[in-house]
C-alpha positions in Angstrom: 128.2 116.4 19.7 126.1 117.2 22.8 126.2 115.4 26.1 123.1 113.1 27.8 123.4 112.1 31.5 121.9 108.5 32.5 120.8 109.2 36.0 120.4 106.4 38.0 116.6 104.6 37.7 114.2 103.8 39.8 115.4 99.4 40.2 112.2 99.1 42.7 109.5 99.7 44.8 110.7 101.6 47.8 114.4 101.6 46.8 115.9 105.2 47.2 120.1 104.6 46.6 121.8 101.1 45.2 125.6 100.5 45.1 127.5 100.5 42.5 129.3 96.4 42.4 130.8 96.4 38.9 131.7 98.8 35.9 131.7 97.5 32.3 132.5 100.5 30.9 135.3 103.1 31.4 135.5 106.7 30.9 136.4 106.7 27.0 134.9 103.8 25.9 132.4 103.4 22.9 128.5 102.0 24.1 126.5 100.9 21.6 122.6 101.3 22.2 121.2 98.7 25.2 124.8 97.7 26.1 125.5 97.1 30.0 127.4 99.6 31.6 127.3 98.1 35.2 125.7 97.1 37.9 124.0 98.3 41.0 122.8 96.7 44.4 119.8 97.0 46.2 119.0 95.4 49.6 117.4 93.2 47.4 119.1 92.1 44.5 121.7 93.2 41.7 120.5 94.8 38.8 122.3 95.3 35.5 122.0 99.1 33.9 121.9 99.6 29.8 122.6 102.2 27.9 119.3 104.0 26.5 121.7 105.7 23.9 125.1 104.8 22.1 127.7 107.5 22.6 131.4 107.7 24.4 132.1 107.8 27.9 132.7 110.6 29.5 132.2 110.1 33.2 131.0 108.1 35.7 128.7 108.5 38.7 131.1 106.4 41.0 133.4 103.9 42.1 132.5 100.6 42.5 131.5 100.5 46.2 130.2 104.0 46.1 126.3 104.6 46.7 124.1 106.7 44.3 120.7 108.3 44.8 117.7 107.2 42.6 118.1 110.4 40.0 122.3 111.2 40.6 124.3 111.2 37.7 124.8 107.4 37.2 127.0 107.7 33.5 127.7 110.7 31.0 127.8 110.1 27.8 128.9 112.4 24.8 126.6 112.0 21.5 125.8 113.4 18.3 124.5 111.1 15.1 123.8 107.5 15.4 125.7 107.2 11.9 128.6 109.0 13.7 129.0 107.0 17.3 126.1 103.9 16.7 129.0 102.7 13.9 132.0 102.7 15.9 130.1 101.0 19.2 132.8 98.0 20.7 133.7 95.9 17.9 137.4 95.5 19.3 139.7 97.8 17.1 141.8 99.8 19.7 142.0 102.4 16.9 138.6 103.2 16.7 138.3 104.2 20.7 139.7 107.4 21.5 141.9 107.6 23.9 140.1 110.2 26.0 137.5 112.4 25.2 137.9 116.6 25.9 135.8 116.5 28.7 138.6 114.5 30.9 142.0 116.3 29.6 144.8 117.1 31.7 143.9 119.9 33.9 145.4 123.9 33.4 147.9 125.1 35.0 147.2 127.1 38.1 148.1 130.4 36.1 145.2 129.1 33.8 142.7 128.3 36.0 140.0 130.8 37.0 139.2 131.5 40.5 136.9 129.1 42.9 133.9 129.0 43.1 132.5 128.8 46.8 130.4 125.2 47.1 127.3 125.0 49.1 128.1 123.1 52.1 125.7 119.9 51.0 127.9 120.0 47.9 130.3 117.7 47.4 133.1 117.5 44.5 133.6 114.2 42.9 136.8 112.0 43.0 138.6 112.0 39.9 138.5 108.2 38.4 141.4 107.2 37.6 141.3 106.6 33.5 142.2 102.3 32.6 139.8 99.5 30.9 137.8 97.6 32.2 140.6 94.1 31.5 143.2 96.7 33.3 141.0 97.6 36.5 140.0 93.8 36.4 143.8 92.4 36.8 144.1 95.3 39.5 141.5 94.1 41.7 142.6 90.3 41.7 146.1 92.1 42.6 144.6 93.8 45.1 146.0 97.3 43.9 144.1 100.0 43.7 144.9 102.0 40.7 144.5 105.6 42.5 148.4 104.6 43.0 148.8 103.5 39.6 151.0 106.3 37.4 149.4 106.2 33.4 151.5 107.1 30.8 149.0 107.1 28.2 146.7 110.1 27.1 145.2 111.9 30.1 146.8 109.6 32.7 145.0 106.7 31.4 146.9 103.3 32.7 147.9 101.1 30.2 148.6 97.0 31.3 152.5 98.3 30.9 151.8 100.6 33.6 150.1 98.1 36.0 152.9 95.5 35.1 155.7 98.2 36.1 153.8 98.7 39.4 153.9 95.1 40.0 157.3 95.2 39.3 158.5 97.2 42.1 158.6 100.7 39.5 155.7 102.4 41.2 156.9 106.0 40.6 155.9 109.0 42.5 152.8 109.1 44.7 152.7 105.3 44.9 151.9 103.4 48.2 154.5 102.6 50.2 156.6 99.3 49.2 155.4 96.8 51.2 158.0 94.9 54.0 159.8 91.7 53.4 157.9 88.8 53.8 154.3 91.1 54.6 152.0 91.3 51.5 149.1 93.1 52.4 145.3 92.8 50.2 143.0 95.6 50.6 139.8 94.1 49.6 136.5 96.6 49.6 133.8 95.5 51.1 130.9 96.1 48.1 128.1 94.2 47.0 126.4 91.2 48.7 129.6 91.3 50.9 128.5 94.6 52.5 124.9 93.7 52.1 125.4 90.8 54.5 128.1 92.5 56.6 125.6 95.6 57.2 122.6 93.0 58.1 124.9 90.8 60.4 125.8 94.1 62.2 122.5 95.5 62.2 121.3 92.3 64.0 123.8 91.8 66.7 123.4 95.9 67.5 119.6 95.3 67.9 118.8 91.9 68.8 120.3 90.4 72.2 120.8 87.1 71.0 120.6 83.9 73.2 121.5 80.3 71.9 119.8 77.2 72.5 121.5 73.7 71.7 119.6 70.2 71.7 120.6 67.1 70.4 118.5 64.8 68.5 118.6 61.6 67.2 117.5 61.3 63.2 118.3 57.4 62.9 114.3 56.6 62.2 114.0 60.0 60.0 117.1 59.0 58.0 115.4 55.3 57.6 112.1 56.7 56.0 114.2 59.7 53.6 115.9 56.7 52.2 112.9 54.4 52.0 110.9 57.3 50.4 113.6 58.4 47.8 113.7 54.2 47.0 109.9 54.5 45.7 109.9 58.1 44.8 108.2 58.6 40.9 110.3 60.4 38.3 108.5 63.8 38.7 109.0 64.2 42.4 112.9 65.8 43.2 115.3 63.7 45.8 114.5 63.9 49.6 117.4 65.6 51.7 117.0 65.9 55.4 116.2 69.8 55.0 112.3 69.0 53.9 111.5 66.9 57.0 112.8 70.1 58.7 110.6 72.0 57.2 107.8 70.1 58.1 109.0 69.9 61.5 109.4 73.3 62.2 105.9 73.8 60.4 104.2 71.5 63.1 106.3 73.0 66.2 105.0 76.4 64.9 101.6 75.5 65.3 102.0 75.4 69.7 104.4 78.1 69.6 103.3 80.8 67.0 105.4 83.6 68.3 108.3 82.4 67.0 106.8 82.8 63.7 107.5 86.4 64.1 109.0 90.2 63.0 109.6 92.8 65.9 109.4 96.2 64.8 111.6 97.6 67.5 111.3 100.7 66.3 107.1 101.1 66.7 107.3 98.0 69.6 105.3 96.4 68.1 105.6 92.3 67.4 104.1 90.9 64.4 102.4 87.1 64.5 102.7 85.6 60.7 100.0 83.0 60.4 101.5 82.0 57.3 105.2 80.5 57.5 107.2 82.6 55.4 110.6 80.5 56.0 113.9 81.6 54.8 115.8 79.1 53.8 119.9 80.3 54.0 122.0 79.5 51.2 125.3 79.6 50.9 126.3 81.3 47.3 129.3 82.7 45.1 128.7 86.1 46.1 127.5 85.2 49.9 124.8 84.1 52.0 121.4 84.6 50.6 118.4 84.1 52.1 115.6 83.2 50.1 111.9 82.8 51.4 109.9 79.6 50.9 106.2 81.4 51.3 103.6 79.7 53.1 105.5 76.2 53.2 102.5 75.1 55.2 100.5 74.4 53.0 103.3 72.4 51.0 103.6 68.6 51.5 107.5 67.3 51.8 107.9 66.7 47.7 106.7 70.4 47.5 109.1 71.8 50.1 111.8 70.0 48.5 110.9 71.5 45.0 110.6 74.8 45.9 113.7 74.5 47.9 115.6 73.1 45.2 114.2 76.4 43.1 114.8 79.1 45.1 118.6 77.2 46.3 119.0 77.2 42.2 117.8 80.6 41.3 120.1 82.2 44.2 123.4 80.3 43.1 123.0 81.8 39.9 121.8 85.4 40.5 118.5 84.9 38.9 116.4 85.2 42.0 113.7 87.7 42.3 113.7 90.5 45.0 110.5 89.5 46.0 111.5 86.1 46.8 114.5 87.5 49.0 112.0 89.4 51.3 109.3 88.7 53.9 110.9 85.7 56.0 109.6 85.2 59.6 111.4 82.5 60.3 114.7 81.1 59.4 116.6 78.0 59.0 120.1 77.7 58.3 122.1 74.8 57.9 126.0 74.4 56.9 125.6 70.9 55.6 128.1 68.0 56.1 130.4 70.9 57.5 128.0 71.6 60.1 129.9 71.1 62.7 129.1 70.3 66.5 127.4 73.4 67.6 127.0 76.6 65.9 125.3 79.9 66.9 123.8 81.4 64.3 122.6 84.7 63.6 119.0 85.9 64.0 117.8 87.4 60.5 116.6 90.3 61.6 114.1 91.6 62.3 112.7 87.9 63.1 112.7 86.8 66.1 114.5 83.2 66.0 116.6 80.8 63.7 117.0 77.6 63.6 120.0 76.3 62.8 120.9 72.3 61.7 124.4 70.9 62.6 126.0 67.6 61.1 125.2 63.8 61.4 127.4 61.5 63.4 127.1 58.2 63.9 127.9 57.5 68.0 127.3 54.4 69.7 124.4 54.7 72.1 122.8 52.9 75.1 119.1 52.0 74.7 117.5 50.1 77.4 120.9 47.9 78.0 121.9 47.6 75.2 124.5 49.9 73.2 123.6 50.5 69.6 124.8 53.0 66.8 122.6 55.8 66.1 122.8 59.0 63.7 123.0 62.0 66.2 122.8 65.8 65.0 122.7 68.8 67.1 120.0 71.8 66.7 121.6 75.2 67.2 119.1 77.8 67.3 119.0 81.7 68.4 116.1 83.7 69.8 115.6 87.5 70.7 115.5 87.5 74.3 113.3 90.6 74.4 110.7 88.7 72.5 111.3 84.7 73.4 111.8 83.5 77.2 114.4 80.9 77.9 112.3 78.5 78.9 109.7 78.7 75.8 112.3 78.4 73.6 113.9 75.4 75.4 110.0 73.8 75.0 110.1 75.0 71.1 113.2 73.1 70.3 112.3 70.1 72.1 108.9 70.1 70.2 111.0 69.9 66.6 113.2 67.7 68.1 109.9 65.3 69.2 108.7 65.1 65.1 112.3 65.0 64.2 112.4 61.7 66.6 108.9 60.0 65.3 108.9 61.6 62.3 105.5 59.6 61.6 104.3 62.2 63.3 104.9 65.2 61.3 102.2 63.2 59.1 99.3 63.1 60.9 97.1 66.2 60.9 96.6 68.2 64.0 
């Protein structure tokens, strides 16, 4: 038997380190050939990680939350014949998995050891993992324990469901956290994944972007009128109108008189980048958090286009089959929170664009027009701008210039 080190691949252009989100393996577990042994984050997308060899676990690179160079030690694995590990890969029998491998046995004795070796000071030493399946460490994170506390009785310290259950229980044994106080059950949840992916953009914005908010209200009686009339006579190939197309198409036109919203700022060079094309990212709300895919070029698109592609890219993020490229490259974006849209939101700038627009709920308010009071369907427009970029008053005329094709929505028709 020899050993083989998986280092962690090159997932994409440009990408230099990814987080590891999710193990399915443990540290004594059987991989067959081009089985998944977790998965990694970019600022881009998740990517799932095979095995190029079968063999038996012997270490991994990380924990999950931990962030690994392109080329670090990503999974060891020991091998030797595919007759000898190939045969034995997974198929359930608990006899057939060793309980740990001699790589990870229980340390010697101080007397035993040999002296230290002095580290160079960019060296690091790795945490121990603690040594549980994949079903155990699964029941500890929707417990919210973290198993580092977690005493194993089995071979090598490995923690058994008996050992998480007695835990539970109250029976934490030595080096165990503190028992919590009456009445005061405390969750430690770590931030990984999409989580931190967002949490580290949001941040990154706020720090760098001095944010002002612009609110308008705008009456969508007529535009509702003509979604409905349009979805009454639509053909069977062309996908239901929501409201979000015609603000598409809105935006699209306003952009047109005020092109430097459609816009990146490279703080860093100070230099601002005009986008002729609108790149629009479209936010979506999703399982694992807010994505933001882009709709590319939605100029040229007509409103049964925009609310294809949006329906594709909305699709394609709720289940996690998106590609990077579609999550890059916005210059504009608009978010919208739906029927719970509130009154008035202030929404984050996706940085490093220059302005959001963001779409609030529909309300039906009673309204005076000429003398008369009538019901109308009212909605507010919450946007955000850069204020080193956009003027208050520009982005006042911006907003007013959606809210005039939102208004007439005939208008949004007729070409420039």
């Amino acid at each position: 038997m020899s050993e083989h080190t998986i280092t962690m691949p090159d997932v994409g252009e440009g990408i230099t380190e990814a987080e590891v989100v999710e193990w399915h393996v443990a540290v004594g577990d059987t991989v067959a050939e081009d089985e998944l042994l977790g998965a990694v984050m970019t600022d881009k997308a998740a990517v799932d990680i095979p095995s190029p060899v079968a063999g038996i676990v012997v270490a991994l690179g990380g924990d999950v939350g931990d962030v690994l160079a392109v080329g670090a030690e990503y999974v060891r694995l020991s091998v030797g014949a595919a007759s000898d590990v190939g045969s034995n890969a997974k198929t359930g029998s608990a006899s057939e998995v060793p309980s740990a491998p001699p790589a990870i046995a229980q340390p010697a004795s101080p007397a035993e050891s040999k002296p230290e070796t002095a580290l160079p000071l960019p060296v690091t030493l790795p945490r121990r993992r603690a040594l549980a399946s994949p079903a155990v460490r699964r029941r500890a994170h929707e417990h919210g324990v973290s198993l580092n506390y977690v005493r194993g009785t089995g071979p090598a310290g490995r923690i058994s469901h008996a050992d998480l259950d007695t835990f539970l229980a109250g029976g934490q044994g030595a080096g165990a956290a503190a028992p919590e106080l009456p009445g005061d059950r405390v969750e430690e949840i770590k931030v990984v994944g999409m989580r931190r992916q967002i949490a580290e953009k949001m941040q990154l914005a706020k720090q760098r972007i001095p944010h002002f908010s612009y609110v308008e209200e705008t009456d969508v009686t007529t535009l509702e009128d003509l979604r409905a009339q349009l979805n009454s006579t639509r053909k069977e190939d062309q996908p239901k109108l929501t409201l979000l197309p015609f603000m598409v198409m809105a935006l699209v036109r306003a952009l047109e008189e005020f092109p430097q919203m459609n816009a990146r700022y490279d703080d860093d060079a100070g230099v601002i980048r005009r986008h002729s094309g609108v790149h629009l990212g479209i936010a979506v709300q999703t399982d694992r958090g807010l994505m933001v895919p882009v709709l590319r070029n939605a100029q040229r698109l007509d409103v049964w286009g925009i609310a294809r592609k949006i329906s594709e890219l909305a699709g394609g993020s709720r289940s996690g089959r998106i590609r990077r490229d579609d999550l890059t490259g916005a210059t504009i974006t608009l978010t919208s929170l739906g029927a719970l849209g509130g009154i008035v939101t202030t929404p984050v700038i996706n940085y490093p664009e220059v302005a959001i627009v963001g779409i609030n709920r529909i309300v039906t308010r009673p309204v005076f027009v000429e003398e008369r009071v009538v019901p109308r369907k009212l909605m507010n427009l919450s946007s955000s701008f850069d204020h080193r970029v956009v003027d208050g008053f520009e982005a006042a005329e911006f907003v007013q210039r959606i809210r005039s094709y939102i208004e007439f929505p005939s208008t949004i028709f007729i070409p420039s």
